[in-house]
C-alpha positions as CSV (number, residue, x, y, z in Angstrom):
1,X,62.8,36.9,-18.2
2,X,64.0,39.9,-17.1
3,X,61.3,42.3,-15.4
4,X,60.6,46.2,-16.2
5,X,62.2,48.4,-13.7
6,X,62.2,52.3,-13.1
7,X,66.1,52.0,-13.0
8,X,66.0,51.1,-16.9
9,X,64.3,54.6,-17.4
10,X,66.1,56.7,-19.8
11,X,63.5,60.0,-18.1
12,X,61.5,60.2,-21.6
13,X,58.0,59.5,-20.7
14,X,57.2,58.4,-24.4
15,X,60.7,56.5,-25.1
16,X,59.7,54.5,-21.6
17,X,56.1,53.5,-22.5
18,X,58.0,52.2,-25.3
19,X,60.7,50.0,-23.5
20,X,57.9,48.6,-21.1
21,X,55.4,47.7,-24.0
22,X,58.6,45.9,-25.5
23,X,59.5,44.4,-22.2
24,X,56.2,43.0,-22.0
25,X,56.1,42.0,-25.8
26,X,59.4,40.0,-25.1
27,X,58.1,38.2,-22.3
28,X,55.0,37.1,-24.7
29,X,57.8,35.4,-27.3
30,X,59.7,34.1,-24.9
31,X,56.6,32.4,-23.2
32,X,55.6,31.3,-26.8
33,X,58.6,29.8,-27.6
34,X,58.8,27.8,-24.2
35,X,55.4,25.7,-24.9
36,X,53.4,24.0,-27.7
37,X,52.4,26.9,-30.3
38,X,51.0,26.5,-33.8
39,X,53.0,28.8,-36.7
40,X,49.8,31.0,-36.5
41,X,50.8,32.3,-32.6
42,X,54.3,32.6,-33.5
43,X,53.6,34.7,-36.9
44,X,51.2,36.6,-34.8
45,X,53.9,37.9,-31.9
46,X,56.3,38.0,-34.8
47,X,54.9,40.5,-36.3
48,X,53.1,42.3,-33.4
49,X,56.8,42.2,-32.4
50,X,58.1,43.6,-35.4
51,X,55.9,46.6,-36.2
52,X,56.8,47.6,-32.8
53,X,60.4,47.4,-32.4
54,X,60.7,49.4,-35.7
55,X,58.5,52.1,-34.5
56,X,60.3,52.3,-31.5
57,X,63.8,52.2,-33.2
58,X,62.1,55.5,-34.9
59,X,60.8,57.1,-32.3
60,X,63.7,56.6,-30.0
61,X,66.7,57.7,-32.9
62,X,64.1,61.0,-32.8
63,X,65.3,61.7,-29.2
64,X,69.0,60.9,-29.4
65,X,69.2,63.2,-32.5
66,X,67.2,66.0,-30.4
67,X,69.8,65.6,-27.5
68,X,72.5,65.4,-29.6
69,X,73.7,62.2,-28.4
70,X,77.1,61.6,-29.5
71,X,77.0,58.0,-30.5
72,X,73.7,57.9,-32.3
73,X,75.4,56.5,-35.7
74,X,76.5,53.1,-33.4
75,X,73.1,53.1,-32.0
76,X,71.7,53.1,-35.1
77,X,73.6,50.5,-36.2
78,X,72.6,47.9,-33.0
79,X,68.8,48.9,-34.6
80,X,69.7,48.4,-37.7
81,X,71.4,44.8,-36.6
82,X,68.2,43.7,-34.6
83,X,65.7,45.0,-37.3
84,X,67.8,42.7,-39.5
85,X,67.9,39.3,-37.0
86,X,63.8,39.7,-36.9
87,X,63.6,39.8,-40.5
88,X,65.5,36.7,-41.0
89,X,63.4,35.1,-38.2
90,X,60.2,36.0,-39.8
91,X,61.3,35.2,-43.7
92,X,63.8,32.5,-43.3
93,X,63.6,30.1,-40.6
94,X,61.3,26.9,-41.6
95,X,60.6,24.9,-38.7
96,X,58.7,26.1,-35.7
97,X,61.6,24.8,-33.5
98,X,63.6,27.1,-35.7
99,X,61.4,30.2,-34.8
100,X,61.3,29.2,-31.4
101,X,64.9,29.5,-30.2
102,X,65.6,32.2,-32.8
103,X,62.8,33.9,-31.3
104,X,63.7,33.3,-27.3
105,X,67.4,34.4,-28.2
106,X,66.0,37.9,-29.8
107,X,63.8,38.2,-27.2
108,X,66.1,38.0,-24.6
109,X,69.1,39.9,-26.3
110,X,66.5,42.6,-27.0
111,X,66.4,42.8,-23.0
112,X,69.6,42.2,-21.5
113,X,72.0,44.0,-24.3
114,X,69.9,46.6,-25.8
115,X,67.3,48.2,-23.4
116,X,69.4,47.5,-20.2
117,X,73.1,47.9,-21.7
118,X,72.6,50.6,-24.4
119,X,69.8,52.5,-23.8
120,X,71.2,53.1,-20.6
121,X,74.2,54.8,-21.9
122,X,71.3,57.3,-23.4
123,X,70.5,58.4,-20.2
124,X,73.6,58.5,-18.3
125,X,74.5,61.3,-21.8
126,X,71.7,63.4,-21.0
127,X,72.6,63.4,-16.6
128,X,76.0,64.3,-17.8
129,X,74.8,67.6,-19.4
130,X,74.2,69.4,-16.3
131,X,76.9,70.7,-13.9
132,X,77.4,73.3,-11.4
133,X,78.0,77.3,-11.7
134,X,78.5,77.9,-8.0
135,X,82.2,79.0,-7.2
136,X,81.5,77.8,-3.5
137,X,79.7,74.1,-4.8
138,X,81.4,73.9,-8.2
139,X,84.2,71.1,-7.1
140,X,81.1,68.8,-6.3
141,X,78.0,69.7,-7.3
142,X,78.0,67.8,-10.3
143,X,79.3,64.4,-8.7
144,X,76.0,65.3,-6.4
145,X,73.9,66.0,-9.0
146,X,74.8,62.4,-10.7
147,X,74.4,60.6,-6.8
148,X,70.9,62.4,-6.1
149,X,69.6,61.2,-9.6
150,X,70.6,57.7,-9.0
151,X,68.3,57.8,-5.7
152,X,65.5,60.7,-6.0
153,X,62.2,59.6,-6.7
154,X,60.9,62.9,-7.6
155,X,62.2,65.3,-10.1
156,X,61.6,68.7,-11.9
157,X,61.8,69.8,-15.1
158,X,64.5,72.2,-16.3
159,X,65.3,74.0,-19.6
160,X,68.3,75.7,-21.1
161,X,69.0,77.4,-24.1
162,X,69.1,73.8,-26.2
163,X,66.1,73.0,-27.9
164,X,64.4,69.8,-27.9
165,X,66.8,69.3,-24.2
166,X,65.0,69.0,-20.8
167,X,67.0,68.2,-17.6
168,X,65.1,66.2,-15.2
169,X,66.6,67.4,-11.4
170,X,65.9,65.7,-8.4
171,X,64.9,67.1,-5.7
172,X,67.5,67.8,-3.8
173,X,69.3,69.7,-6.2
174,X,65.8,71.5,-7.3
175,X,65.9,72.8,-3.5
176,X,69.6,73.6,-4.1
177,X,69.2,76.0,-6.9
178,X,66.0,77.5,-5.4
179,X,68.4,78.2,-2.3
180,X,70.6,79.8,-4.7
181,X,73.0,77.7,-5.9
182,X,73.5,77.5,-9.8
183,X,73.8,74.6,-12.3
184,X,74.1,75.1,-16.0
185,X,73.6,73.1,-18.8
186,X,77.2,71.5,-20.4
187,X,75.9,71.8,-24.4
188,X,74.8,75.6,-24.4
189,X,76.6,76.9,-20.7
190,X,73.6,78.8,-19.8
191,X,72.1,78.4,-16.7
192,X,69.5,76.0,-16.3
193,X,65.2,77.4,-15.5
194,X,63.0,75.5,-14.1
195,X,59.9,74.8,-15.7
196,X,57.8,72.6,-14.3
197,X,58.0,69.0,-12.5
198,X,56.3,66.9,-15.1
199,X,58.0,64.1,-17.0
200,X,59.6,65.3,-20.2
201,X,58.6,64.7,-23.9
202,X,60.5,65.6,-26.8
């Protein structure tokens, strides 16, 4: 199975717990479904499974809304789609083979397509609101901004005039606009203030 890594973080310290819990929930079914288990283990992960996927479906459609994420409805959807395929598992499927490989399959699709392909696209939306204001930087600051992120281990919290929105910068652009330069946010075209360098929670 896939392992949790920082480069899946969407830089929502709440929607990340999330992912890794999950990530670590998946790994449990898929383990389950690769060794002799009674009904009462598979039921068991099933639903521990369940529960949580749907609160996290919750929580996370919360965020997108607050951002303003432009494909939230297709999002939705995929949640909708996977809420569905674990239903089926739990009600319909008879045999503990059955449950097995439907099981491994969601596990693994729950990974590779969802958290790692789609959630993605969550975070690359919220680097993309932030570009620069600087006449003498304004040609490449945000291509630097989106480079930096990619790398930066450290970064700093920024507001705008959005609510619910919190840019996370990097370091090397936080030392950029405290030399001066200016970036503003793409949603609201006010300047971005810094606030803080603590992970952000919506």
């Amino acid at each position: 199975m896939i392992k949790w890594d920082d480069s899946y973080s969407i830089h929502n310290a709440h929607i990340d717990k999330q992912h890794q819990k999950l990530f670590n929930l998946a790994e449990k079914a898929y383990s389950l479904a690769h060794k002799h288990t009674s009904p009462e283990e598979l039921r068991v992960v099933l639903m521990e499974f369940f529960d949580y996927v749907k609160e996290h479906f919750r929580d996370e459609e919360i965020y997108m809304q607050a951002i303003e994420y432009p494909d939230l409805e297709h999002h939705k959807k995929i949640h909708r789609e996977l809420t569905q395929s674990l239903i089926y598992l739990i009600k319909e499927l008879k045999t503990i083979n059955d449950v097995k490989e439907g099981l491994s399959v969601i596990a693994q699709k729950w990974l590779l397509e969802h958290i790692v392909k789609e959630d993605i696209k969550i975070e690359q939306y919220r680097r993309s609101l932030i570009m620069g204001n600087n006449s003498d930087t304004n040609d490449n600051s945000n291509k630097l901004y989106e480079e930096v992120s990619k790398t930066s281990g450290q970064e700093y919290h920024y507001v705008c005039a959005c609510p619910n929105l919190v840019h996370d910068v990097p370091y090397d652009i936080h030392i950029k606009i405290q030399q001066g330069h200016k970036f503003r946010c793409k949603k609201c075209k006010l300047e971005i203030i810094y606030a803080g360098n603590q992970k952000n929670h919506y």
